[in-house]
NUVO-283026 format. One record per atom (N, C-alpha, C): x, y, z. Coordinates in Angstrom, 2 decimals, m for minus. Each point is the difference from the previous one (the first is absolute). Layout:
BEGIN
<pt <X Y Z>>
...
//
This chain:
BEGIN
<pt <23.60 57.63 71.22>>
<pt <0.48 m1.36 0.02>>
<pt <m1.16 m0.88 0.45>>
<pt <m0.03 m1.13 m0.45>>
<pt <m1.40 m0.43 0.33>>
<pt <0.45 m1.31 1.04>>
<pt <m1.34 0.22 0.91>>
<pt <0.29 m1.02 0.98>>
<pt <m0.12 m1.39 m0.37>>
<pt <0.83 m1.23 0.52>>
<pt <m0.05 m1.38 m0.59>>
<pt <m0.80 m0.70 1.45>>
<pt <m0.81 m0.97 m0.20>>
<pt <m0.79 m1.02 0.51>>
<pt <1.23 m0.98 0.60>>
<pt <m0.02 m0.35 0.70>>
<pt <1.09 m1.07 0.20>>
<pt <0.39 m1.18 m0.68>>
<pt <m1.30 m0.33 m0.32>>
<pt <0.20 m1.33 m1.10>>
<pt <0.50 0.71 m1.27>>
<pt <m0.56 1.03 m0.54>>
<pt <1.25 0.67 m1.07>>
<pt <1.41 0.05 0.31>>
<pt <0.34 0.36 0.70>>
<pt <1.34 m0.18 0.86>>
<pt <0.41 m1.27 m0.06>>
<pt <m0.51 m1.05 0.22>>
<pt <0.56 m1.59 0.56>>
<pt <0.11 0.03 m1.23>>
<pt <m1.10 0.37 m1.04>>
<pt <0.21 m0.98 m1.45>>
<pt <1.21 0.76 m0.67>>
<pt <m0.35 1.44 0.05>>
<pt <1.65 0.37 m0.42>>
<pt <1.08 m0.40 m0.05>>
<pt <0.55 0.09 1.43>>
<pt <1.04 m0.72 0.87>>
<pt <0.20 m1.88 m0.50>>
<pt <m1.45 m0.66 m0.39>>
<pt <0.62 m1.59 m0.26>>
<pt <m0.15 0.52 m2.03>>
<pt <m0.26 0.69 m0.65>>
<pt <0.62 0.21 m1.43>>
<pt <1.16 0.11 0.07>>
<pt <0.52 1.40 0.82>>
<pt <1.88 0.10 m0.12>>
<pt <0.48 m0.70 0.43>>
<pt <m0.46 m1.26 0.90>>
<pt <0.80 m0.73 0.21>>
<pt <m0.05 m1.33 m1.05>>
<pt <m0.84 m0.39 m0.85>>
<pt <m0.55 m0.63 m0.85>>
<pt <1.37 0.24 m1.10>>
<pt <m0.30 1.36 m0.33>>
<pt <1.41 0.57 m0.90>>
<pt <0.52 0.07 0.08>>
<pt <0.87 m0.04 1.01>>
<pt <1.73 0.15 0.75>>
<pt <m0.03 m1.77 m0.37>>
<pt <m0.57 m0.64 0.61>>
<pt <0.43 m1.75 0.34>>
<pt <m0.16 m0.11 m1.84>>
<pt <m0.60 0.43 m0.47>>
<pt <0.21 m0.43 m1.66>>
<pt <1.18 0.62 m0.90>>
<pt <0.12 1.25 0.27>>
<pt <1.38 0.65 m0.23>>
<pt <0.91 m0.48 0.34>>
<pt <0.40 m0.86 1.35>>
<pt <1.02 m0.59 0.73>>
<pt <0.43 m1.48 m0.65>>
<pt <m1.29 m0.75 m0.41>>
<pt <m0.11 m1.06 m0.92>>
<pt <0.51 0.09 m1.05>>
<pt <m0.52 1.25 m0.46>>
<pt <1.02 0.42 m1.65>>
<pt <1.33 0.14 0.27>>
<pt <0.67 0.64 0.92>>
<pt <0.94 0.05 0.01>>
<pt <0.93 m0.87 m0.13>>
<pt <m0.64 m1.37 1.37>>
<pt <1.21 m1.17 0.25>>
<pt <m0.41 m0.94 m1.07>>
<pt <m1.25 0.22 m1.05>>
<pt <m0.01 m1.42 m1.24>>
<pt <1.01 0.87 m0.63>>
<pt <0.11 1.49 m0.35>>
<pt <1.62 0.52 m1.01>>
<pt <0.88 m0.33 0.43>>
<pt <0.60 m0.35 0.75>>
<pt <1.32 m0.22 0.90>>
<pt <0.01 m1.77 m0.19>>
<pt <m1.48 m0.65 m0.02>>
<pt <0.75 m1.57 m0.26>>
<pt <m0.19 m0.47 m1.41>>
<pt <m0.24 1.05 m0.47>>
<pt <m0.20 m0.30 m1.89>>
<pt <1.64 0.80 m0.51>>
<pt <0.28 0.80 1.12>>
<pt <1.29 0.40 m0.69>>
<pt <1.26 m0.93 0.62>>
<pt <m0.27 m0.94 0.91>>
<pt <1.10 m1.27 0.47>>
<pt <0.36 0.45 1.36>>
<pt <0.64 m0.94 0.56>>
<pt <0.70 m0.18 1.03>>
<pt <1.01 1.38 0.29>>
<pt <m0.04 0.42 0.49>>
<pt <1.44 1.04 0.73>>
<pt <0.55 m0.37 1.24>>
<pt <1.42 0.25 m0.64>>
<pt <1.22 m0.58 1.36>>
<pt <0.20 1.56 0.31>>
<pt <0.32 0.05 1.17>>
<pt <0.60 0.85 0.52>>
<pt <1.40 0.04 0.18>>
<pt <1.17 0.82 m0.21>>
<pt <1.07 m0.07 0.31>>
<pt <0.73 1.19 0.81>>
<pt <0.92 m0.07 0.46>>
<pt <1.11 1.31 0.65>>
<pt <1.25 m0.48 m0.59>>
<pt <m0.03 1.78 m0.92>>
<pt <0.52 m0.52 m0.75>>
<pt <1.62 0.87 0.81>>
<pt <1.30 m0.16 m0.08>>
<pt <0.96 0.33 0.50>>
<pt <1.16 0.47 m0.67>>
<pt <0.81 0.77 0.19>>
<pt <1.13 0.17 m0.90>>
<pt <1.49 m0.16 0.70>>
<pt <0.43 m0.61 m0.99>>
<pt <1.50 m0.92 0.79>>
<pt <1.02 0.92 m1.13>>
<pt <0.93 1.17 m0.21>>
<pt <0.47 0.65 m0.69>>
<pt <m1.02 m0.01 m1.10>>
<pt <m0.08 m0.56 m1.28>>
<pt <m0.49 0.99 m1.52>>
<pt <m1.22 m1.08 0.25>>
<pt <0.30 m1.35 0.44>>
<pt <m1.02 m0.85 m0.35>>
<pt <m0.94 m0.07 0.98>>
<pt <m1.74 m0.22 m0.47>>
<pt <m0.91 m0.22 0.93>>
<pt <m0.56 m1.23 0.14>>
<pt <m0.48 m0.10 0.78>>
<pt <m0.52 m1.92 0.80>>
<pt <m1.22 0.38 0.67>>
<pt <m0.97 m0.88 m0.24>>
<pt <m1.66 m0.19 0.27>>
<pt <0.25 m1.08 0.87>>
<pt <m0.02 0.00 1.49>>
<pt <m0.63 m0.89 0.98>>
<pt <m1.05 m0.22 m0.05>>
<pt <m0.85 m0.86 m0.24>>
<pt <m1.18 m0.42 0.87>>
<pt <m0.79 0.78 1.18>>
<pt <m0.58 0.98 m0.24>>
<pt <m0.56 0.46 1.08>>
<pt <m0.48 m0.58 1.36>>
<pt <m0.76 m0.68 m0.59>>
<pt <m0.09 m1.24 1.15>>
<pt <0.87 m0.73 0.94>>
<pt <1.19 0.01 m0.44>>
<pt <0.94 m0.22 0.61>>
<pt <0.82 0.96 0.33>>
<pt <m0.05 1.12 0.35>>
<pt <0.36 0.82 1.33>>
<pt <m0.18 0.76 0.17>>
<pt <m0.07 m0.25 1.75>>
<pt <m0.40 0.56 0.96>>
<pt <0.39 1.27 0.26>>
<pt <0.65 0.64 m0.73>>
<pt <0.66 1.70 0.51>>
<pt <0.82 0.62 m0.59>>
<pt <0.05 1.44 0.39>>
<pt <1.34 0.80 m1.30>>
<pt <0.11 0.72 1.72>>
<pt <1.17 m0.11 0.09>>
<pt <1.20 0.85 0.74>>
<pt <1.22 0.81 m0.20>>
<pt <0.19 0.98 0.23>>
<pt <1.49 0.54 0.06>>
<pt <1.22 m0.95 0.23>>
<pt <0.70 m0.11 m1.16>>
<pt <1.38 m0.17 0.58>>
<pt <0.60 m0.50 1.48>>
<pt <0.53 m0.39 0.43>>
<pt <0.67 m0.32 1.33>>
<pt <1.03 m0.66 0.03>>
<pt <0.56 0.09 1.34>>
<pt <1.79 m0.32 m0.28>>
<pt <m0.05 m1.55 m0.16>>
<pt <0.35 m0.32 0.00>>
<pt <0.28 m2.01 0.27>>
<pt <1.35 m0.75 0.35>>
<pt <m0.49 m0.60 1.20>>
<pt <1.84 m0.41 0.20>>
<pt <m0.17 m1.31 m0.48>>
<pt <1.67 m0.28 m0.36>>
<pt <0.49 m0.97 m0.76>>
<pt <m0.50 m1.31 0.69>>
<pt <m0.10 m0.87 m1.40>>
<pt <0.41 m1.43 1.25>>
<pt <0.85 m0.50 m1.07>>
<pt <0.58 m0.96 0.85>>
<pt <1.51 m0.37 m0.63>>
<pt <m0.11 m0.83 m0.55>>
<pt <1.09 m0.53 m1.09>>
<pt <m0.41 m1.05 m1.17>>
<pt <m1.58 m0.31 m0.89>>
<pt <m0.36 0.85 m0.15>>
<pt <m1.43 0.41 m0.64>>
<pt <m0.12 0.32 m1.25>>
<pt <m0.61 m0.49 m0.79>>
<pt <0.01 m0.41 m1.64>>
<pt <m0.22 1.93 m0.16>>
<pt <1.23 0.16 m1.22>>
<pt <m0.34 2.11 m0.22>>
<pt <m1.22 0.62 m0.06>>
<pt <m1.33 m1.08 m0.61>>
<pt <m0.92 1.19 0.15>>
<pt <m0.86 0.34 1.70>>
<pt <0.71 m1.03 0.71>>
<pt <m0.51 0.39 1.24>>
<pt <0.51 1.03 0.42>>
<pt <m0.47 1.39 0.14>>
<pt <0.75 1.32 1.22>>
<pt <m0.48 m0.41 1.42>>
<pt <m0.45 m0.67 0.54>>
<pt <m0.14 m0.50 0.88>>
<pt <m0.77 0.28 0.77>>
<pt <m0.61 0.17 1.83>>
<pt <m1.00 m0.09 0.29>>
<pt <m0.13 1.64 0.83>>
<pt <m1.51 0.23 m0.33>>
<pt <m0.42 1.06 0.40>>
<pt <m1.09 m0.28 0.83>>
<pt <m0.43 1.14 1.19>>
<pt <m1.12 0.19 0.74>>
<pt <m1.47 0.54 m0.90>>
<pt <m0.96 m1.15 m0.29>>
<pt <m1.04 1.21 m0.68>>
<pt <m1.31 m0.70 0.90>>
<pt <m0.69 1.35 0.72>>
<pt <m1.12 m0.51 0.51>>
<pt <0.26 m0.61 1.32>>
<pt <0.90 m0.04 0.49>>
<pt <0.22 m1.17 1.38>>
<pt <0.87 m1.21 m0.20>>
<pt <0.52 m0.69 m1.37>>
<pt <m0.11 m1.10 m0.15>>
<pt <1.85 m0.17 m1.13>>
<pt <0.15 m0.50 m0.18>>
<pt <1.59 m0.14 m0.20>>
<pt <m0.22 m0.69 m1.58>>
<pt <0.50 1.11 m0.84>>
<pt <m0.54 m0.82 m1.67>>
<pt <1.23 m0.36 m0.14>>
<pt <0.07 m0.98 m1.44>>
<pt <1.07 0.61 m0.83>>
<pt <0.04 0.72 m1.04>>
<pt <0.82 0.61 m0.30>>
<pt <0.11 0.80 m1.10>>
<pt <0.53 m0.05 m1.37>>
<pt <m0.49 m0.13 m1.21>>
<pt <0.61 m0.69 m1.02>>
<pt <0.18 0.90 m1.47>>
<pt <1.29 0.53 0.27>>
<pt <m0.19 0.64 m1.30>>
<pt <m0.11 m0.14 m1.50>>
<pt <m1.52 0.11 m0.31>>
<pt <m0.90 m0.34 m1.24>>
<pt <1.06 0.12 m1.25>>
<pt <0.91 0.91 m0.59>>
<pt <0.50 m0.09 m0.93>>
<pt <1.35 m0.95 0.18>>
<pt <0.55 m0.44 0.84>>
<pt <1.24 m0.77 0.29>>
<pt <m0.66 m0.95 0.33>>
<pt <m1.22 m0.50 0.28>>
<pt <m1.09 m1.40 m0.01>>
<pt <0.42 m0.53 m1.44>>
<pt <m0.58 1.39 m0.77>>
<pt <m0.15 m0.27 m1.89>>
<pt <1.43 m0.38 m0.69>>
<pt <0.92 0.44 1.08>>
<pt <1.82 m0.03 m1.06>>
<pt <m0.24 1.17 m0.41>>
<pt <m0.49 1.55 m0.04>>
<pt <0.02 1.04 m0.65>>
<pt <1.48 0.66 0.70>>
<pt <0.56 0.31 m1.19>>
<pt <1.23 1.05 0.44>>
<pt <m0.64 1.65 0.52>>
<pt <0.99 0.40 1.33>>
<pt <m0.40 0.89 0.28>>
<pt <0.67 0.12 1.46>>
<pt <m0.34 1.33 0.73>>
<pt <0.26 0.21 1.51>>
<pt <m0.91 m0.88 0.95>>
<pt <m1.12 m0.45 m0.66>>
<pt <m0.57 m0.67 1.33>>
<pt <m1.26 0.86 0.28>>
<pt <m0.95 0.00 0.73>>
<pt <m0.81 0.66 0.38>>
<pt <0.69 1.48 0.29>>
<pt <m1.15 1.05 m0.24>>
<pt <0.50 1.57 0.32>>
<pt <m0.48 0.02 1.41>>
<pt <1.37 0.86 1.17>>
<pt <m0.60 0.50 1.02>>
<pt <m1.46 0.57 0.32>>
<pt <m0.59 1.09 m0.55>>
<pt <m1.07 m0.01 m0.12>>
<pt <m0.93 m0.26 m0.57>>
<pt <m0.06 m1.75 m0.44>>
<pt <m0.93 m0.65 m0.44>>
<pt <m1.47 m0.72 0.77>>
<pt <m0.30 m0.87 m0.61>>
<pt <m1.16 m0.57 0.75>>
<pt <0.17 m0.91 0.87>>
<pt <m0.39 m0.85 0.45>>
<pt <m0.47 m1.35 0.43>>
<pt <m1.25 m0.43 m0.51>>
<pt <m0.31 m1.33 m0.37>>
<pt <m1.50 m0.34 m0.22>>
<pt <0.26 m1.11 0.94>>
<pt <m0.88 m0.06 0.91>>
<pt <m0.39 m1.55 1.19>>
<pt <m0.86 m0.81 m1.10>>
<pt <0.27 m1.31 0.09>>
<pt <m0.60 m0.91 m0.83>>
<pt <m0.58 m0.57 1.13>>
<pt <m1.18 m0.64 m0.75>>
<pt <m0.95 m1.46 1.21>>
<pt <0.69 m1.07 m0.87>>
<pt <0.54 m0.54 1.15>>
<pt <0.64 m1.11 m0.25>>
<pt <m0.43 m1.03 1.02>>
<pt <0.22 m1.62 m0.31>>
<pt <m0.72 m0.96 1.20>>
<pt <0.80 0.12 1.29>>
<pt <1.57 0.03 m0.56>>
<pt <0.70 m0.78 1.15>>
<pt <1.11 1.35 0.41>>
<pt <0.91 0.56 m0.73>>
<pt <1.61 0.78 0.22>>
<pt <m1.03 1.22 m0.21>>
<pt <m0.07 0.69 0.88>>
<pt <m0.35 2.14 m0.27>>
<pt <1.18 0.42 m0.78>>
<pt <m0.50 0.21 m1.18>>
<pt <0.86 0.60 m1.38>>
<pt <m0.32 1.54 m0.24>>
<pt <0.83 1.07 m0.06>>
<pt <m0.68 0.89 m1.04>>
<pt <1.06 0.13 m1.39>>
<pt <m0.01 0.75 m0.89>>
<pt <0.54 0.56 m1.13>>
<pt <0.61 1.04 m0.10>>
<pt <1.62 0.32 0.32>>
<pt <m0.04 1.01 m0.39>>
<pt <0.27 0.64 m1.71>>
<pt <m0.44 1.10 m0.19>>
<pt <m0.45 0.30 m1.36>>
<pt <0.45 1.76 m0.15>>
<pt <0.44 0.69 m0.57>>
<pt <0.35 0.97 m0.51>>
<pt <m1.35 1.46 0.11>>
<pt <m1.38 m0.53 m0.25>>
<pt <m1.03 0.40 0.45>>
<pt <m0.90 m0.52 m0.50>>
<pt <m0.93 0.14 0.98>>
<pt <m1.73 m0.30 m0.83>>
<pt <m0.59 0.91 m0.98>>
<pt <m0.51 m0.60 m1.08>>
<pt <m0.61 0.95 m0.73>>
<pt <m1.66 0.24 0.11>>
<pt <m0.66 m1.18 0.17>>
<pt <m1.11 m0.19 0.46>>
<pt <m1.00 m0.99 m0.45>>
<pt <m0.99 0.00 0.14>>
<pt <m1.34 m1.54 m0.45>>
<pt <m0.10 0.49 m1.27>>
<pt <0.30 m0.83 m0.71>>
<pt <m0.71 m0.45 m1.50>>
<pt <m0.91 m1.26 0.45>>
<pt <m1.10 m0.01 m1.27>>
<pt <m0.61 m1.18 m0.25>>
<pt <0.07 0.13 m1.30>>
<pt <0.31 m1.83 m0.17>>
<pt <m0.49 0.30 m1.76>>
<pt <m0.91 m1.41 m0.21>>
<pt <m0.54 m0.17 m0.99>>
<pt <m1.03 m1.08 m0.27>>
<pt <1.00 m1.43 m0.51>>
<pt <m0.69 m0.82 0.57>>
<pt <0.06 m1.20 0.42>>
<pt <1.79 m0.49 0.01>>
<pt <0.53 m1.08 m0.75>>
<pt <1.24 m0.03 0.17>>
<pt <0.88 0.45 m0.68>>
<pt <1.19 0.88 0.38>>
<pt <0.99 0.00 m0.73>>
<pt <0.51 m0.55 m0.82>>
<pt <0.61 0.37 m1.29>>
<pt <0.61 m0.14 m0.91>>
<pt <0.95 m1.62 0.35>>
<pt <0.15 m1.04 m0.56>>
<pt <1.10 m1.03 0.51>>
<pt <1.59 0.86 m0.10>>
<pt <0.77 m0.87 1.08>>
<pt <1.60 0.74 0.06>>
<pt <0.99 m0.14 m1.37>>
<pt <m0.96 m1.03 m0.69>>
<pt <0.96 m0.15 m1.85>>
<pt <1.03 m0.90 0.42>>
<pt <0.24 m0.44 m1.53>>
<pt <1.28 m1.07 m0.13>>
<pt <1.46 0.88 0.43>>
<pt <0.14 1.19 0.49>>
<pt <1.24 0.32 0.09>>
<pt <0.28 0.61 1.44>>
<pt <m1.29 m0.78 0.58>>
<pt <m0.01 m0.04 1.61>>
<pt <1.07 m1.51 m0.08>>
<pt <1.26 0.02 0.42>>
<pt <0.20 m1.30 0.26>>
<pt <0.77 0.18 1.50>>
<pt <m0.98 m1.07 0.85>>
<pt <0.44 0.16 1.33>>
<pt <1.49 m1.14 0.48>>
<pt <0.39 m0.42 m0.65>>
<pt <1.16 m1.12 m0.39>>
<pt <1.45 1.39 0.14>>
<pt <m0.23 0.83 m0.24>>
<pt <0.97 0.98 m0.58>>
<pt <m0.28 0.79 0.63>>
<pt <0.13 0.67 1.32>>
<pt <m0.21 1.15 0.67>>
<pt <1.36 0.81 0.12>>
<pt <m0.59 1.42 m0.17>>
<pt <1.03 0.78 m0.59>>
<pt <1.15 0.47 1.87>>
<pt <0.81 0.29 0.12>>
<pt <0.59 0.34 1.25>>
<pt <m0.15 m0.51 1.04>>
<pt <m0.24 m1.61 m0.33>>
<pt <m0.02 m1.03 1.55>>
<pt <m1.54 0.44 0.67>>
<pt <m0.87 0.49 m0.63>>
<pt <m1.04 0.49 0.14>>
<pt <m1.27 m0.70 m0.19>>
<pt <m0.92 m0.10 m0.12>>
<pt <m1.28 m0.78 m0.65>>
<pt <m0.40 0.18 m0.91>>
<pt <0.45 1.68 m0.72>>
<pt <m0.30 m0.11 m1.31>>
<pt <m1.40 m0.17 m0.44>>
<pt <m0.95 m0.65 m0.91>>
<pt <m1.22 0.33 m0.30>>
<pt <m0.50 m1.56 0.42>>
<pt <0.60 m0.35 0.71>>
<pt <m0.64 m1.45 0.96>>
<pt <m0.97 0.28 1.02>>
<pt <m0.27 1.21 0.13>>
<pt <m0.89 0.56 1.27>>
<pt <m1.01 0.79 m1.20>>
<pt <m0.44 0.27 m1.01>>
<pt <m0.66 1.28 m0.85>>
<pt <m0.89 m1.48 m0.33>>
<pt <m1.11 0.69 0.00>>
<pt <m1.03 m1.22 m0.32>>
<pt <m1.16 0.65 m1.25>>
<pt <0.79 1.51 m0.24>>
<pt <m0.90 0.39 m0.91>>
<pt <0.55 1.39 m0.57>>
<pt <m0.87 0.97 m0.90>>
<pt <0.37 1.06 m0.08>>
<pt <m1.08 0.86 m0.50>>
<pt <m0.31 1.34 0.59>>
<pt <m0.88 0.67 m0.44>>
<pt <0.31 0.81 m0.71>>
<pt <m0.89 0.57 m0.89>>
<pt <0.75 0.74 m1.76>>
<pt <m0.09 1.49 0.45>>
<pt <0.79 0.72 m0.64>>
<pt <m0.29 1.45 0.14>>
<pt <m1.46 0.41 m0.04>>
<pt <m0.72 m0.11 m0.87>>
<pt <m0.89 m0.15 m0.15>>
<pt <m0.95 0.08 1.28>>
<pt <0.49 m0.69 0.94>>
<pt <m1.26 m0.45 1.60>>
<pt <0.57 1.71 0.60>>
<pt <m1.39 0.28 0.78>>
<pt <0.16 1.27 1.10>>
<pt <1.21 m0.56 1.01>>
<pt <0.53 1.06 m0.48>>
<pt <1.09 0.48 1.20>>
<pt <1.41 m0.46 m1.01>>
<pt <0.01 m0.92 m1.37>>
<pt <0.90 0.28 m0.44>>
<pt <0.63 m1.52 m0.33>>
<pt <1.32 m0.55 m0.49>>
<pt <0.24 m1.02 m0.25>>
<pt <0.54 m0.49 1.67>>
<pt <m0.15 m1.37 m0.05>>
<pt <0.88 m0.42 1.73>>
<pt <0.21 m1.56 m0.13>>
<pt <0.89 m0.62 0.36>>
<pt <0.35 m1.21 0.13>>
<pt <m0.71 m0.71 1.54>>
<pt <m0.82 m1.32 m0.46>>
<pt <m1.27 m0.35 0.63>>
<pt <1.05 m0.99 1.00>>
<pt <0.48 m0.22 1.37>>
<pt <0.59 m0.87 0.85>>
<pt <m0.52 m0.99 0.35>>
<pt <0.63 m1.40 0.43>>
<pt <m0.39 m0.69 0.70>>
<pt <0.36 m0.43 1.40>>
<pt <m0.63 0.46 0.68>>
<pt <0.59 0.72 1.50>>
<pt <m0.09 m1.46 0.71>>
<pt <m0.41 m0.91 m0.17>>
<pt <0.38 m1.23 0.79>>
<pt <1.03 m0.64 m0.61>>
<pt <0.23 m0.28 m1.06>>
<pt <0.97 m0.63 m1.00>>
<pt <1.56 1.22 0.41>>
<pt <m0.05 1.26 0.01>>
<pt <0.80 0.79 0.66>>
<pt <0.39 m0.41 1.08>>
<pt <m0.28 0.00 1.32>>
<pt <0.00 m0.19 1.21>>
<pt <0.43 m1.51 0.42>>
<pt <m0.50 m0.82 m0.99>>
<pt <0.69 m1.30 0.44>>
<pt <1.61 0.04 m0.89>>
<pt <0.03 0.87 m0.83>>
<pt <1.86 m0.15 m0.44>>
<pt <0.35 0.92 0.58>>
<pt <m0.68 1.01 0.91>>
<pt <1.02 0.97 0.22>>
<pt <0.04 0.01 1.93>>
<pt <m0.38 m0.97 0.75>>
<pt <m0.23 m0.02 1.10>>
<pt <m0.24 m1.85 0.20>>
<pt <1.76 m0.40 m0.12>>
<pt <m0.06 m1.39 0.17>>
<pt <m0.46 m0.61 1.55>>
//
């Protein structure tokens, strides 16, 4: 093995690094020549799935009990302990008007960042992060939020839709502030 000079060494050492920082360059100009990527979590509420905003929340939890509060619009199950702090709890498919039992006992929670009310979601389970490139599909002319199906919101909260086609599969894209202000007067 032959012995190296030190300055052979330094110059080595600043080539691979010469090539890594140019390889790394290649990488992130492919990623902005191939567009924007959203991130989502994506969730399943019985058959149908829903893409949150990654960005917008803060956590996936187990299930937990929730006691009632009284006179409280149905998709509220009401408030739970997560973290120290007293949420509410809002069940995501009775948010939508979806027929069904309601969240499954051993389902999720997702904690949302929210400005003002500690919200989480409950949801049937997480499935996990998709990203797909830039924006979703529009919700179409037969999104009509005028007409929500089961006293529900109906597709007045869906602000988009991602096609089978995207990793991880087809999912209905939410609008988690537009949600939260009809479903948490």
């Amino acid at each position: 093995m032959p012995i190296r000079t030190a300055n052979e060494t330094a110059e080595r050492a600043r080539a691979l690094r010469a090539a890594r920082t140019e390889a790394l360059a290649r990488r992130g100009l492919g990623r902005a020549e191939a567009g924007a990527r959203r991130a989502y979590l994506v969730c399943a509420c019985g058959a149908e799935r829903y893409g949150l905003p990654l960005a917008e929340a803060a956590g996936v939890l187990p299930m937990r009990p929730c006691t009632p509060v009284p006179g409280a619009v149905p998709a509220l199950l009401g408030l739970a302990a997560v973290s120290g702090r007293i949420v509410s709890v809002l069940d995501l498919a009775r948010a939508l008007g979806r027929p069904g039992p309601g969240a499954a006992p051993g389902g999720h929670l997702v904690a949302l960042r929210t400005g003002t009310v500690p919200v989480a979601l409950a949801v049937d389970r997480v499935i996990g992060v998709v990203e797909i490139d830039a924006e979703p599909a529009s919700a179409g002319p037969e999104a009509d939020p005028s007409h929500p199906p089961s006293g529900g919101m109906g597709a007045a909260a869906v602000s988009g839709y991602a096609p089978a086609g995207s990793e991880g599969g087809d999912f209905v894209v939410l609008d988690l502030p537009r949600l939260l202000r009809r479903a948490l007067p």
